[in-house]
C-alpha positions in Angstrom: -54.6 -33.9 190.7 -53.7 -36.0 187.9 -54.0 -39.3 187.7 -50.3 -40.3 188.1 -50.2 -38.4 190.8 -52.6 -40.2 192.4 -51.7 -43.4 191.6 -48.4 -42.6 193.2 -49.4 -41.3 196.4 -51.8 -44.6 196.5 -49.0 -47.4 195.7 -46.4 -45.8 197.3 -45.7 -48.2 200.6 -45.3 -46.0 204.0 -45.2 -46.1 207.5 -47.4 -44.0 210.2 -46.0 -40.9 210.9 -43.4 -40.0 213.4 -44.2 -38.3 216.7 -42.2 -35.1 215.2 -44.7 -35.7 212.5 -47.7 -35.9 214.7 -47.1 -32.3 216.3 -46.4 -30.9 212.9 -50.3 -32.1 211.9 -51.2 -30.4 215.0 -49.5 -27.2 214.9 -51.0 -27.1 211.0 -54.5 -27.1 212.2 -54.0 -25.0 214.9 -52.4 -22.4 212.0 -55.5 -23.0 209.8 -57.8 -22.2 212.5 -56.2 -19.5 213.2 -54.2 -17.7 210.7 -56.5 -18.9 207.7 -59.1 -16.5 206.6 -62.8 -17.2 207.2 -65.7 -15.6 205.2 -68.0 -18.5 206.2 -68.2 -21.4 208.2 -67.2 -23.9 205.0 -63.6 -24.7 206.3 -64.8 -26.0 209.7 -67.3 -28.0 208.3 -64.4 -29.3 205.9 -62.1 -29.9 208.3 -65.0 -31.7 210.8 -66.2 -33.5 207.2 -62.4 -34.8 206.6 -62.0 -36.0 210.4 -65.0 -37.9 210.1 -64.3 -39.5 206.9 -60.9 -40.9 208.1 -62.3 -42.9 210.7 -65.2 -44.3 208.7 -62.7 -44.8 206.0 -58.9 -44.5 207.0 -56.8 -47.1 208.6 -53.7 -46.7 210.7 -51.1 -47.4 208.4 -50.1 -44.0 207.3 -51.2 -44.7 203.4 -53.0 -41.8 201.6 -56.9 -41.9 201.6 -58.7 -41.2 198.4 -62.5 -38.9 199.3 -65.0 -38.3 196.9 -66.4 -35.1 197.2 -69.6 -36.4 197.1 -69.3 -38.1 200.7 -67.7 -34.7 201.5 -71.0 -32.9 200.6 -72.6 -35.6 202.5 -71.4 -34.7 205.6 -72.0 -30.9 205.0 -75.4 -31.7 204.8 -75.6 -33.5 208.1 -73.8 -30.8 210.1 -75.9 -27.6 208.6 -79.3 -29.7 208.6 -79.3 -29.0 212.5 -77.8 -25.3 212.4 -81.1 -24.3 209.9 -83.5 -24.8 213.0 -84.0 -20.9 213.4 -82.6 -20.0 216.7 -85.3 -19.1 219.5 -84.3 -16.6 222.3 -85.4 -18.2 225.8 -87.5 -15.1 226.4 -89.3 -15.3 223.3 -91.0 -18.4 223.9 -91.0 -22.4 222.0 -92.6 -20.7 218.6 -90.4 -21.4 215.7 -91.9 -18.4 213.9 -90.3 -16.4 216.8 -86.8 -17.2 215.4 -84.3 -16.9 213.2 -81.7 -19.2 211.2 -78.0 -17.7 212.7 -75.6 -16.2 210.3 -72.8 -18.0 208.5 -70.7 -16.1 207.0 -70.3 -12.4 206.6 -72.2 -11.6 203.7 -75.6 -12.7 202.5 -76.5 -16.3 204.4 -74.3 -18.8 203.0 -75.3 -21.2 199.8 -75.3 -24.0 201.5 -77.5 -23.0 204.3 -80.2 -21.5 202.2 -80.4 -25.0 200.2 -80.6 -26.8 203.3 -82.9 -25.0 204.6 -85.5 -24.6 201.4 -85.5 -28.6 201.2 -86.0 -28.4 205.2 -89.6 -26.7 204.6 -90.4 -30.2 202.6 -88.4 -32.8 204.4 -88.5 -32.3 208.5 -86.7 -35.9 208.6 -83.5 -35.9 207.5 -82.7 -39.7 207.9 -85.7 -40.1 205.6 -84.6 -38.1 202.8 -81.2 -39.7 203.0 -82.5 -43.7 203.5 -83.8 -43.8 200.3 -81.3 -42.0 198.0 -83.8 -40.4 197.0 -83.7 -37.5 193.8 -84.3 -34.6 196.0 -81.2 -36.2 198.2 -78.7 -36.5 195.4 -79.5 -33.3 193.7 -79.0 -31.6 197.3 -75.8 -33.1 197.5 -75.0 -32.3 193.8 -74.9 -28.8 194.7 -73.2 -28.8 198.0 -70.8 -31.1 196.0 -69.9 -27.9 193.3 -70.1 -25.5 196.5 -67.5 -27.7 198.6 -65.5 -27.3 195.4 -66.1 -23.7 194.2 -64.9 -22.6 197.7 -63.8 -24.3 200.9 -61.6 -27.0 199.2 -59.0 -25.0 198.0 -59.1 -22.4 200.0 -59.0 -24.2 203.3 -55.0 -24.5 203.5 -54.3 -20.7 202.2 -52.8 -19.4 205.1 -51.7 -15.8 204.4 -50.2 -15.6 200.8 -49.3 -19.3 201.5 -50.6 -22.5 200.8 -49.8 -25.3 203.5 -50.6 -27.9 201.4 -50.5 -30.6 204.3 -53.6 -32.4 203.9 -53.5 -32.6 200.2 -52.4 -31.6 196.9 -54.0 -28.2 195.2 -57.5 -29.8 194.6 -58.6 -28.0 191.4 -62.1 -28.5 190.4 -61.4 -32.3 190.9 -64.5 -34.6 192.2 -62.0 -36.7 194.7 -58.9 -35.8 196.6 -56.4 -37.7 197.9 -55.1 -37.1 201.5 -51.7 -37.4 202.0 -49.5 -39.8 203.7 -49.9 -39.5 207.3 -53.3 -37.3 207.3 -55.8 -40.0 207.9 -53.1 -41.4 211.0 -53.4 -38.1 212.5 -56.9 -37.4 211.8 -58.1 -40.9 213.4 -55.5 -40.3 216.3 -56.5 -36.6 217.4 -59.9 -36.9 216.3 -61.9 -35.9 219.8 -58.9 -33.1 219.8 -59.2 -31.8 216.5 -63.0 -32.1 216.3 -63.3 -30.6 219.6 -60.9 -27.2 218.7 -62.6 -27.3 215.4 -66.2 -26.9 216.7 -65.3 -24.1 219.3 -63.6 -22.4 216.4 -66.7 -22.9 214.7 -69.1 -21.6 217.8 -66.9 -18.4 218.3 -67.1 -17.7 214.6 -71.2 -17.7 214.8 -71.2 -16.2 217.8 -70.0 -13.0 216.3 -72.0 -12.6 213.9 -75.0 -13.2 215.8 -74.4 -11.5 219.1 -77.7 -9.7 219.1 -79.5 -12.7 218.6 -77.4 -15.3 220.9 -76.7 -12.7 223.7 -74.4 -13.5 226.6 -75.6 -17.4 228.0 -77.3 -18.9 225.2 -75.1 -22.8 225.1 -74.5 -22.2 221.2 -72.0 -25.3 221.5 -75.0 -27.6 222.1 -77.9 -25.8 219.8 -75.2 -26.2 216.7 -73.1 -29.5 217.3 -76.2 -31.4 219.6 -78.3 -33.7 218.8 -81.9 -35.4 219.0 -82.9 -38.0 220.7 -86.2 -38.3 221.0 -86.0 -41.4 218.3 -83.9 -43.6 220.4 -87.4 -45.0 221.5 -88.1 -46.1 218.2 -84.9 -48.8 218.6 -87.0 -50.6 222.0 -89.3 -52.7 220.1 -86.5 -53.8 217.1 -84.3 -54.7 220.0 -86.4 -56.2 222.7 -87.6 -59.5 221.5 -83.6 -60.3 220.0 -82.2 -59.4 223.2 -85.1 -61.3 225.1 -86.4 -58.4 227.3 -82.9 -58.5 229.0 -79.8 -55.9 229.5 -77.1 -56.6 226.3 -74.6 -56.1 229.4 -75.6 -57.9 233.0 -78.1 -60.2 231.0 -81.0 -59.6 233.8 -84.9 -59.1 233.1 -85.3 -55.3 231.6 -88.3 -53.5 232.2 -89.2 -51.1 229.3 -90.0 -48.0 231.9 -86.5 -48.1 232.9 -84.7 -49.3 229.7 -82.2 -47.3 228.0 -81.0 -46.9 224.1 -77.8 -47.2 224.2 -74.7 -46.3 222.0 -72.6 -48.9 222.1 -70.1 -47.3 220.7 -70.5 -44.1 222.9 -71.8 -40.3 221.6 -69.1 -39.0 223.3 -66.2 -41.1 221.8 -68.1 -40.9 218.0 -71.2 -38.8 217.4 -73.2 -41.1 215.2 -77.1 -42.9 215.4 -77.0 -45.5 213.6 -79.0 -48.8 213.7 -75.9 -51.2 214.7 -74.6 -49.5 217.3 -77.8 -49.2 219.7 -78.0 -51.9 222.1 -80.7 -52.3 225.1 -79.4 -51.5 228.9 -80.6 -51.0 232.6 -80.7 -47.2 232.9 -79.4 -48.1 236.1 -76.5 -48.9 237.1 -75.5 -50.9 233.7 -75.4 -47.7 231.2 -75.0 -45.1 233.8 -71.8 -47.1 234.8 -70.7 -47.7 231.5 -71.1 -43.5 230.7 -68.5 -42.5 227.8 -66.2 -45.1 227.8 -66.3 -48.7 225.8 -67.7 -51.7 226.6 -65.2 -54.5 228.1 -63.7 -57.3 225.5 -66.3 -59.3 226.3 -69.1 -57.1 225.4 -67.7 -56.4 222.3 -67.9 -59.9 221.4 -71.4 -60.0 222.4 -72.0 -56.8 219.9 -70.3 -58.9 217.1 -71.7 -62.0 217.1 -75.2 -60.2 217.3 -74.3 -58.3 214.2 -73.0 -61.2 212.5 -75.4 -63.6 213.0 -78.4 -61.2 213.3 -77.7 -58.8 210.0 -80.2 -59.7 207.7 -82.8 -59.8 210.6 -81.8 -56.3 212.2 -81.1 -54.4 208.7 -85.3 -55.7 207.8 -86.2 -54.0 211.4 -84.6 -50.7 210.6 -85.7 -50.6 207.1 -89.1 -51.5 208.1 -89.2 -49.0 211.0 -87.6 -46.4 209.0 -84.5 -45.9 210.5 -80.5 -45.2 209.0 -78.2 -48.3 208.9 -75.1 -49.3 208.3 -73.2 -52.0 209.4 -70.1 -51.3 207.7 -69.5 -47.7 209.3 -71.0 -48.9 212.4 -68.0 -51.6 212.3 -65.1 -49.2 211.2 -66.4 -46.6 213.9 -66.1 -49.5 216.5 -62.7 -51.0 215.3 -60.8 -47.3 215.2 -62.5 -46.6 218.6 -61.3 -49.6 220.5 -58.0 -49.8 218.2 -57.3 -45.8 219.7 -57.7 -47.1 223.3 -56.2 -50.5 222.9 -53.0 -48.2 221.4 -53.3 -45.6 224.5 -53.4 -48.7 226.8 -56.7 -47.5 228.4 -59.6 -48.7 230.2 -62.9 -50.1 229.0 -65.8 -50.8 231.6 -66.9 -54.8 232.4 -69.4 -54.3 235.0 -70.1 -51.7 238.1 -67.1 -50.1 238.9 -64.8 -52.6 237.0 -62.2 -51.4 234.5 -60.3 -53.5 232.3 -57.6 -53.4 229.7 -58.5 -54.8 226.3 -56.5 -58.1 225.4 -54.0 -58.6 222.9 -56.9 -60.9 220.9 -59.8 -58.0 221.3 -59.5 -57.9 217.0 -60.6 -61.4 216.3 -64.3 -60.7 216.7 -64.4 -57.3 214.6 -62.0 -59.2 212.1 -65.0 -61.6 211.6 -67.5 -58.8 211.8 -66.2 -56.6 208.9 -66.0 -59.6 206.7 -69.5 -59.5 206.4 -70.6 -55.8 206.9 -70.1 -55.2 203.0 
């Protein structure tokens, strides 16, 4: 895409899409994900990548988002890090040696997936490698970079002998693209929908390819798309003495044997671990009350003014305990999740069995937030 091009799509002053609109976004995807032909698993990971991307980066104007491919790559890396833990049949045992890293694509095990998993012999920690830009990092994502590139970017809207061409213009061999007006709306809109269809897509197209392997009941949605959390203890000693040994949410005494980690921002609305978000709880009834839903006004407010006040304090924890950060994600993440809700009029949780609507004023304390999460 040429530079005027660009520049147009980026100046040009729009409105959010129309609900006609909307479905037509839909009814795209669905068409990609199932008319679109797949020789690997690159186009889900693309489409997952670009979902991702326009919340941590898209607003809900309508207006065109500009991507470098680099933060696509960056994402790639994150989803396939997981899927190249070989695969271990129940009946053979716990030994890694016993299994085997599932198929990708239909030829010989896809690029990407062999260069994840040759650094993964080195680098077991994957927040590690990252943290510290290091050069292993950026010469990993170099290459997924001229992968992303070489094939799923401009293949991923053939459908047939046509090209779509919804999402954006014919990338080229281009390092950024520009999604068009309307995309990132939709994307941050129908994100648990898309990202949901996306990863079954995904699951059905591994599945085949390694039915002799998976078999008939292995849960292949949670061994590829799940996630660790065996570090979440890590996050009770950089949290307990700010939140003086008491629950972020009722305020009472916590005692560490029965203290959750908890997403503030939940899993289950945005899949992310990152130092921001976690907050301390009573396993009981305090997080298992609040579940997948958002906190109340009020404890967003709380969340925010710890952030604020606390930054330079919380970003020396996780740096010195070795954990990813980042309070301007964190902060987008939260203000698209509770702008989606506050848009859908639905609930968020206050207390017990309490549900509440947001207020019209529930902005003012992310506002105040994102001015200092640069």
């Amino acid at each position: 895409m040429g530079d005027t091009t660009e520049s147009r799509l980026l100046d040009t002053a729009v409105v959010p899409p129309s609900a006609d609109e909307q479905i037509e976004f839909l009814v795209n995807i669905q068409r990609l994900l199932k008319e679109g032909a797949f020789v690997a698993t690159y186009k889900y990971a693309l489409l997952t990548a670009l979902a991702d991307l326009c919340v941590e980066k898209g607003d809900d104007t309508g207006n065109p988002l500009k991507l470098d491919i680099s933060e696509i790559a960056e994402k790639f890396v994150f989803y396939y890090w997981r899927q190249t833990i070989p695969y271990v049949p129940p009946a053979a045992g716990t030994e890694t040696k016993n299994g085997k890293i599932l198929q990708q694509n239909t030829g010989s095990q896809a690029e990407i997936v062999q260069l994840i998993a040759r650094i993964r012999e080195d680098h077991r920690d994957l927040q590690s490698l990252a943290r510290g830009a290091s050069r292993e990092w950026r010469q990993l994502v170099n290459k997924v970079s001229a992968t992303v590139i070489k094939q799923p970017l401009w293949k991923l809207q053939r459908v047939g002998n046509e090209y779509l061409e919804f999402l954006y213009s014919d990338a080229g061999k281009t390092n950024v693209i520009v999604l068009k007006n309307g995309v990132a709306f939709c994307f941050r809109k129908f994100y648990q929908l898309v990202t949901d269809v996306v990863r079954e897509s995904w699951a059905r197209y591994i599945r085949r390819f390694n039915h002799s392997i998976l078999g008939t009941t292995t849960d292949l949605h949670e061994f590829l798309f799940g996630t660790d959390r065996v570090s979440l203890s890590d996050y009770i000693p950089i949290l307990w003495d700010l939140q003086k040994g008491s629950c972020f949410y009722c305020g009472q005494v916590l005692r560490q044997s029965s203290t959750d980690v908890d997403h503030f921002i939940p899993w289950a609305i945005y899949p992310f671990d990152l130092g921001h978000n976690f907050v301390l709880a009573h396993e009981r009834p305090c997080n298992s009350k609040k579940a997948d839903m958002l906190a109340a006004s009020d404890h967003l407010n709380k969340w925010t003014e710890r952030n604020v006040v606390l930054r330079d304090e919380l970003s020396l924890r996780f740096d010195s305990a070795h954990v990813v950060h980042n309070l301007h994600v964190s902060t987008r993440i939260a203000q698209w999740a509770y702008q989606q809700t506050f848009a859908t009029k639905g609930l968020t949780w206050k207390a017990g069995n309490e549900l509440v609507h947001l207020p019209v004023d529930w902005r003012v304390s992310l506002n105040k937030l994102l001015k200092v999460a640069y």
